[in-house]
KEGU-588252 format. One record per atom (N, C-alpha, C, O): residue number from 1; residue in one letter; x, y, z. Coordinates in nm, 4 decimals, m for minus. Layout:
N
+-----+--------+----------+----------+----------+
! num ! residu !       xx !       yy !       zz !
+-----+--------+----------+----------+----------+
! NUM !      A !        X !        Y !        Z !
...
+-----+--------+----------+----------+----------+
***
This chain:
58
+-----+--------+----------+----------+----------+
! num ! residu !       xx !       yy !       zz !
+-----+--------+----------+----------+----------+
!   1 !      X !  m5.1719 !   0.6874 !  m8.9496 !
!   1 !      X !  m5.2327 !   0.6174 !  m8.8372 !
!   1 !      X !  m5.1702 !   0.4784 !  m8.8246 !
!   1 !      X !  m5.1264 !   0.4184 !  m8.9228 !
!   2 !      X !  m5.1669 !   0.4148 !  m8.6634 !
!   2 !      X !  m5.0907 !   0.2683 !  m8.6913 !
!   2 !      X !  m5.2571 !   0.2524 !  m8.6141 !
!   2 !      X !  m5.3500 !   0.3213 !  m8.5718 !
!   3 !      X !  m5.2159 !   0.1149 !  m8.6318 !
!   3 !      X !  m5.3073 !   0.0136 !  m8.5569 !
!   3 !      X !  m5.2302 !  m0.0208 !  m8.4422 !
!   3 !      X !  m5.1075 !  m0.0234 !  m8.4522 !
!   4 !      X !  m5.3107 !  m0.0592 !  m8.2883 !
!   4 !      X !  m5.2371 !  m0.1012 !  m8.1972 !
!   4 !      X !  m5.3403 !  m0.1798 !  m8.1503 !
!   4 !      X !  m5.4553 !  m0.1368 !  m8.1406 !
!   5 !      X !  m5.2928 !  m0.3423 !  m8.1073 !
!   5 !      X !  m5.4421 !  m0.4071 !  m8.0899 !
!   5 !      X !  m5.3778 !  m0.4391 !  m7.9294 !
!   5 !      X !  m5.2613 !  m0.4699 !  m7.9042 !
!   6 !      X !  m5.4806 !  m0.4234 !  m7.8401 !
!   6 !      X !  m5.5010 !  m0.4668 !  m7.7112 !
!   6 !      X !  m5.5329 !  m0.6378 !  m7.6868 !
!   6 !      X !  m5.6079 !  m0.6987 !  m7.7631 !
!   7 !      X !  m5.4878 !  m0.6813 !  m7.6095 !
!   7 !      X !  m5.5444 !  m0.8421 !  m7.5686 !
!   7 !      X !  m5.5540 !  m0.8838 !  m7.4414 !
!   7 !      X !  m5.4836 !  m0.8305 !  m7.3557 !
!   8 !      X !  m5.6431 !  m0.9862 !  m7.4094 !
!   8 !      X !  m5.6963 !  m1.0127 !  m7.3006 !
!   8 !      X !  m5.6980 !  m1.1230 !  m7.2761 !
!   8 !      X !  m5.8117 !  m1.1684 !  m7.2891 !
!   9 !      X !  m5.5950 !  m1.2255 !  m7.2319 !
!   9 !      X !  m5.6408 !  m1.3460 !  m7.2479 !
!   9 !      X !  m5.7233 !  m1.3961 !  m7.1128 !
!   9 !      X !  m5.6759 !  m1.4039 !  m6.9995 !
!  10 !      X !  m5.8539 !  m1.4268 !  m7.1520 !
!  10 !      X !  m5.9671 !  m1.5177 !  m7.0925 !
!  10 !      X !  m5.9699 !  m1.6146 !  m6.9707 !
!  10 !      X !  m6.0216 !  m1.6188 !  m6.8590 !
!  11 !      X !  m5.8854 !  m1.6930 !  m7.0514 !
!  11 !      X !  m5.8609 !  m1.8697 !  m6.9931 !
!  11 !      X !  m5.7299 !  m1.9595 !  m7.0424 !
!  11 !      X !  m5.6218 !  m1.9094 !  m7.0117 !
!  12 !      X !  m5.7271 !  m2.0326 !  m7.0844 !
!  12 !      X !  m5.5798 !  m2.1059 !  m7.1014 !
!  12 !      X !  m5.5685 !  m2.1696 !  m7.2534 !
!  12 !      X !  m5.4698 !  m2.2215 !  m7.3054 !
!  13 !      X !  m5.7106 !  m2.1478 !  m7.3124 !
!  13 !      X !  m5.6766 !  m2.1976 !  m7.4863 !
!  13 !      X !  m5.6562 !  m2.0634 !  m7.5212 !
!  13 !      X !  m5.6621 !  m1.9511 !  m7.4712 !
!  14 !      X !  m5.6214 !  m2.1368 !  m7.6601 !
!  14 !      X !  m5.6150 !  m2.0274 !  m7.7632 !
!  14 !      X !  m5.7291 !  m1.9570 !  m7.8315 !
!  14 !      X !  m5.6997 !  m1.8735 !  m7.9171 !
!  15 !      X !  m5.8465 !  m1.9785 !  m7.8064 !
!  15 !      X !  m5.9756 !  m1.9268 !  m7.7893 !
!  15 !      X !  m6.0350 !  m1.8246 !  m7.7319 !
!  15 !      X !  m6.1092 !  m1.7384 !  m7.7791 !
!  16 !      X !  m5.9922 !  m1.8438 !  m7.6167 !
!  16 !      X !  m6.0426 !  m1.7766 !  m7.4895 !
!  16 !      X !  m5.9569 !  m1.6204 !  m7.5213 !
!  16 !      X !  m5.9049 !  m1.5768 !  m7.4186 !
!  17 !      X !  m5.9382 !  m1.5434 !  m7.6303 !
!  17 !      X !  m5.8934 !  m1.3952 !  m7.6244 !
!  17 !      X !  m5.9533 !  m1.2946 !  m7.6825 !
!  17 !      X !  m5.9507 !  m1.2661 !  m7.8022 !
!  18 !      X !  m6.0168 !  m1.2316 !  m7.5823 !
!  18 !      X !  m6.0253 !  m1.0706 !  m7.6232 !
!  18 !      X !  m5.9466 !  m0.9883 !  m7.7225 !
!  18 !      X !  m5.8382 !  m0.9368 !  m7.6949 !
!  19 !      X !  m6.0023 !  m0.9793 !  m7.8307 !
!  19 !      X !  m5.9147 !  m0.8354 !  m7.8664 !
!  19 !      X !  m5.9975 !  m0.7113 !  m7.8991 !
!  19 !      X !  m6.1108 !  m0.7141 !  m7.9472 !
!  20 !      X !  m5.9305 !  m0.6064 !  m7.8686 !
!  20 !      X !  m5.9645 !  m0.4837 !  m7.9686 !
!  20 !      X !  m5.8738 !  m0.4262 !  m8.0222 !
!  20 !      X !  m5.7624 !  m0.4326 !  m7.9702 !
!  21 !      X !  m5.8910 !  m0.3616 !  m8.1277 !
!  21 !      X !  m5.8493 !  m0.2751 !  m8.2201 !
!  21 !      X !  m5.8126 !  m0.0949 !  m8.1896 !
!  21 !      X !  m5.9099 !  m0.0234 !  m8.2136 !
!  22 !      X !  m5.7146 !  m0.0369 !  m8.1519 !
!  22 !      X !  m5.7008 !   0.1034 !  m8.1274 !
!  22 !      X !  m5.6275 !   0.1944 !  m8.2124 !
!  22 !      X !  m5.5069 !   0.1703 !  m8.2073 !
!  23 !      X !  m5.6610 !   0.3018 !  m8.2978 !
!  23 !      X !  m5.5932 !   0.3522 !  m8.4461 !
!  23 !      X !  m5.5276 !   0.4869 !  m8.3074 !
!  23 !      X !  m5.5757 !   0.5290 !  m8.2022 !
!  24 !      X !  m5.4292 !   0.5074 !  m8.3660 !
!  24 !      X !  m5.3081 !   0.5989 !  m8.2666 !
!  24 !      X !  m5.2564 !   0.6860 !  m8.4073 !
!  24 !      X !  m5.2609 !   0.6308 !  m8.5173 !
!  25 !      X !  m5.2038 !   0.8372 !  m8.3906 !
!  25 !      X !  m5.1546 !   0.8587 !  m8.4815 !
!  25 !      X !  m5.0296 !   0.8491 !  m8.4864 !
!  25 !      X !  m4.9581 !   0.8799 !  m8.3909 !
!  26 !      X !  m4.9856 !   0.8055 !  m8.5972 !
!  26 !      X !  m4.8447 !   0.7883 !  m8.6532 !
!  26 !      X !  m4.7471 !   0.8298 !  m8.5129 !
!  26 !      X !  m4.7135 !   0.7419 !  m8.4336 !
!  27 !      X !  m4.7149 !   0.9465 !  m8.4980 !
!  27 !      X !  m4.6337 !   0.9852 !  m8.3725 !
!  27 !      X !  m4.6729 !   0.9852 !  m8.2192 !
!  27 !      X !  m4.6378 !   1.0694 !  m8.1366 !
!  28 !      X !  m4.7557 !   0.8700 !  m8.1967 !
!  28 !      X !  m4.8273 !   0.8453 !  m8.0602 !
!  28 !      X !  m4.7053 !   0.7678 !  m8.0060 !
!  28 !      X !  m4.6319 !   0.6869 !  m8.0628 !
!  29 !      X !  m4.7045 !   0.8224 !  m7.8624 !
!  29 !      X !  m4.5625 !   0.8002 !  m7.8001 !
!  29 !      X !  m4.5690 !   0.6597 !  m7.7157 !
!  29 !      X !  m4.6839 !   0.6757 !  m7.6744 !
!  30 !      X !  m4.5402 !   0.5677 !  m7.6751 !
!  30 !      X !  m4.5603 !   0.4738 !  m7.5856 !
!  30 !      X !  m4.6442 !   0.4919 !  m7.5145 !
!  30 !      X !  m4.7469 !   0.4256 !  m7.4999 !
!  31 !      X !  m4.5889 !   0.6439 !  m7.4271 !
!  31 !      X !  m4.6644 !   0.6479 !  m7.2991 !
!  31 !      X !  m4.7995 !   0.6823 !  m7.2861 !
!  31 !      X !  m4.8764 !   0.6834 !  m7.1900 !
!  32 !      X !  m4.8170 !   0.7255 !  m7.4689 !
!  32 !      X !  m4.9685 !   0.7574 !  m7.4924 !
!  32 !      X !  m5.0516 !   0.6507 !  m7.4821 !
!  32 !      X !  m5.1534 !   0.6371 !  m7.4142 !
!  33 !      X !  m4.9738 !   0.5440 !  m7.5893 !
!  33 !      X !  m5.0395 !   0.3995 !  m7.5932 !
!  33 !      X !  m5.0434 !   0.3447 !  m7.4564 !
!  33 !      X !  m5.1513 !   0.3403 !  m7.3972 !
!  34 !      X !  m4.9382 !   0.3037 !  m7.4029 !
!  34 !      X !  m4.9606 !   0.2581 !  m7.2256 !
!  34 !      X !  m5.0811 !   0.3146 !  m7.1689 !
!  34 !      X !  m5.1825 !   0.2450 !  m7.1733 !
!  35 !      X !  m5.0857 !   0.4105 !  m7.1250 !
!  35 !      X !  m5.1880 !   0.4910 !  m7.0437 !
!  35 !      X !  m5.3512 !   0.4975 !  m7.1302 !
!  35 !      X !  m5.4398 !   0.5569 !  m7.0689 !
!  36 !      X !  m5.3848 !   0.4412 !  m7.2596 !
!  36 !      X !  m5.4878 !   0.4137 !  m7.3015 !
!  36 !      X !  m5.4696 !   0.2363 !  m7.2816 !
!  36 !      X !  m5.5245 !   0.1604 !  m7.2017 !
!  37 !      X !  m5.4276 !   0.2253 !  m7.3267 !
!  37 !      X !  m5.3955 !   0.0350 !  m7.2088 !
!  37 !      X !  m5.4291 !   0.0401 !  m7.1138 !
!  37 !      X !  m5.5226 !  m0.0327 !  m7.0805 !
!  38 !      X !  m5.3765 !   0.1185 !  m7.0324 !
!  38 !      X !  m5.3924 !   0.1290 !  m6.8469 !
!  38 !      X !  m5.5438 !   0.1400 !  m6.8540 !
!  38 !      X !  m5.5951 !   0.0281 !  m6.8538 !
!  39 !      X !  m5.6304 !   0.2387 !  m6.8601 !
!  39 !      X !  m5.7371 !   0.2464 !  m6.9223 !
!  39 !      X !  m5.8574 !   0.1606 !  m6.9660 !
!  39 !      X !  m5.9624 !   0.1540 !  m6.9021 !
!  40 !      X !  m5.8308 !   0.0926 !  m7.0863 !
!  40 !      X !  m5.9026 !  m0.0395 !  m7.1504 !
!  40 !      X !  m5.8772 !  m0.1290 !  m7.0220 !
!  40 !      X !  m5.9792 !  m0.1427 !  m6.9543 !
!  41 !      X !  m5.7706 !  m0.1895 !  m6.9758 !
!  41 !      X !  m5.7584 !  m0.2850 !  m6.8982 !
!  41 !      X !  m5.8127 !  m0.2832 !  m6.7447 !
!  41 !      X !  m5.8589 !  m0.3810 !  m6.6859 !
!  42 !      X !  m5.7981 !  m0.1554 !  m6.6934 !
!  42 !      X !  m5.8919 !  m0.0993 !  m6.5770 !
!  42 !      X !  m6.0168 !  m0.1076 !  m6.6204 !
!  42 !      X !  m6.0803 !  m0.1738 !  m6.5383 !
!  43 !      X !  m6.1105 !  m0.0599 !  m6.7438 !
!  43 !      X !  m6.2218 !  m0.0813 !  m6.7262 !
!  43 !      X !  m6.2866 !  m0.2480 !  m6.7604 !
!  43 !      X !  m6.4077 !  m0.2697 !  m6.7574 !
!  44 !      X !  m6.2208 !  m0.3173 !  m6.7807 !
!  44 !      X !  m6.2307 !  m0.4682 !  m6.8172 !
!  44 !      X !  m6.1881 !  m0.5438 !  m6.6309 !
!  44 !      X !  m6.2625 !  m0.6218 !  m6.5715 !
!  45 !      X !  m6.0914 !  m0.5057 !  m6.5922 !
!  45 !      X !  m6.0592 !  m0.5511 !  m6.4832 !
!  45 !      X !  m6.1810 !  m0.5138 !  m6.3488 !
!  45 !      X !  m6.2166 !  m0.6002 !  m6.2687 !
!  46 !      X !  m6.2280 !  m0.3814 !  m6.3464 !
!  46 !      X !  m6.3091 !  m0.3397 !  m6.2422 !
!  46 !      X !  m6.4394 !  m0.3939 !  m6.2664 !
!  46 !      X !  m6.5143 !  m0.3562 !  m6.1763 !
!  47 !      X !  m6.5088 !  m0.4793 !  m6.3645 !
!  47 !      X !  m6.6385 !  m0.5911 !  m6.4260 !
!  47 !      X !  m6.5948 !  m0.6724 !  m6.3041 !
!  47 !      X !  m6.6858 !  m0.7258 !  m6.2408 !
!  48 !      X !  m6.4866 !  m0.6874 !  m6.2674 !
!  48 !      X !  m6.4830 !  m0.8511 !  m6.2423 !
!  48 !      X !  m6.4187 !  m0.8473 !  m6.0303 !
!  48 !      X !  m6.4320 !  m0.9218 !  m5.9332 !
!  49 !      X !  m6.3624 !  m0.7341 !  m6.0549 !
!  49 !      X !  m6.2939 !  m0.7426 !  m5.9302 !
!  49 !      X !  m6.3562 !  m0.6013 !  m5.8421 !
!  49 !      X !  m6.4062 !  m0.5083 !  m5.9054 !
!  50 !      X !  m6.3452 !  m0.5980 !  m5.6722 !
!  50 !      X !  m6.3680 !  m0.4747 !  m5.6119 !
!  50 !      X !  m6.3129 !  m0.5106 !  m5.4782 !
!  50 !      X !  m6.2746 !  m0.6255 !  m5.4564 !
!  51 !      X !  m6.3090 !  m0.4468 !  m5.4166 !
!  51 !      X !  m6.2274 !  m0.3967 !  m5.2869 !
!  51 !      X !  m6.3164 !  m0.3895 !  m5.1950 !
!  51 !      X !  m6.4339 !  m0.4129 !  m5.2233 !
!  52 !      X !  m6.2792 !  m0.3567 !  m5.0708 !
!  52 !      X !  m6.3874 !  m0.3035 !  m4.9734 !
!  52 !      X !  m6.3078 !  m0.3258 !  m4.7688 !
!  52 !      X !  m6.2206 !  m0.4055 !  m4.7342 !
!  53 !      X !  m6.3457 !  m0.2734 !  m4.7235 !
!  53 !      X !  m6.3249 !  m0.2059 !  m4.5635 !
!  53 !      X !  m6.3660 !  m0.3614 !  m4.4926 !
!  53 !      X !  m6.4842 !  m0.3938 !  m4.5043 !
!  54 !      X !  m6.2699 !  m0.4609 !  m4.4179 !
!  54 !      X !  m6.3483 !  m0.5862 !  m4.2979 !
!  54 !      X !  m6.3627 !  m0.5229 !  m4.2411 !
!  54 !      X !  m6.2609 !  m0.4562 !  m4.2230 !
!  55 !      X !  m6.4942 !  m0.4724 !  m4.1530 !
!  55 !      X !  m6.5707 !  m0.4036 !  m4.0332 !
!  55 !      X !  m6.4987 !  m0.5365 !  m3.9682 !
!  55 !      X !  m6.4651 !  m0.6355 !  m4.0333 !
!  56 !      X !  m6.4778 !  m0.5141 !  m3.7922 !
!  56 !      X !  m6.4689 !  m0.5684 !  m3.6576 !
!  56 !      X !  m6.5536 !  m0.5728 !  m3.6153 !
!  56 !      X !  m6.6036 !  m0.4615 !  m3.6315 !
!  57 !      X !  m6.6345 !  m0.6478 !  m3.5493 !
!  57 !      X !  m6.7185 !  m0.5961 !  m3.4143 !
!  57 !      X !  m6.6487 !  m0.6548 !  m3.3330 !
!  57 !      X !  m6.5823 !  m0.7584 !  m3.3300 !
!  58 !      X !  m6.6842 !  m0.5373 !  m3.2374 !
!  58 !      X !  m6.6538 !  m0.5511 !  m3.0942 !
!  58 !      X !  m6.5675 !  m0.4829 !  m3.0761 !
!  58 !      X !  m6.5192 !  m0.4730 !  m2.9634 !
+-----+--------+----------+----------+----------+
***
C-alpha cells in the first residue's frame, strides 16, 4: 500500500491547509489516483460553489 495525501489550500498562510490521507495499492495507476482526486476535490468544491439558469423577463 502507498500513502497518497490530498491538499487543499484554504487561504494564503501556511495554516490554512486541508489534508487527507488516501492508502492506494502498491500498483494504483495515476489515473486511478487522479480520478479519486477529481472526486475528493468535486465534493469539497460543490460545499462552496453552484451554478444556475438568469431567467429574462420580458
Amino acid at each position: 500500500m502507498k500513502t497518497i495525501v490530498f491538499c487543499h489550500r484554504t487561504g494564503v498562510g501556511e495554516h490554512d491547509i486541508d489534508e487527507e490521507e488516501f492508502e492506494f495499492e502498491d500498483d494504483a495507476t495515476e489515473e486511478e489516483i487522479n480520478k479519486e482526486f477529481a472526486d475528493w476535490a468535486w465534493e469539497r468544491v460543490m460545499d462552496d460553489f453552484t451554478w444556475y439558469e438568469k431567467r429574462v423577463e420580458g
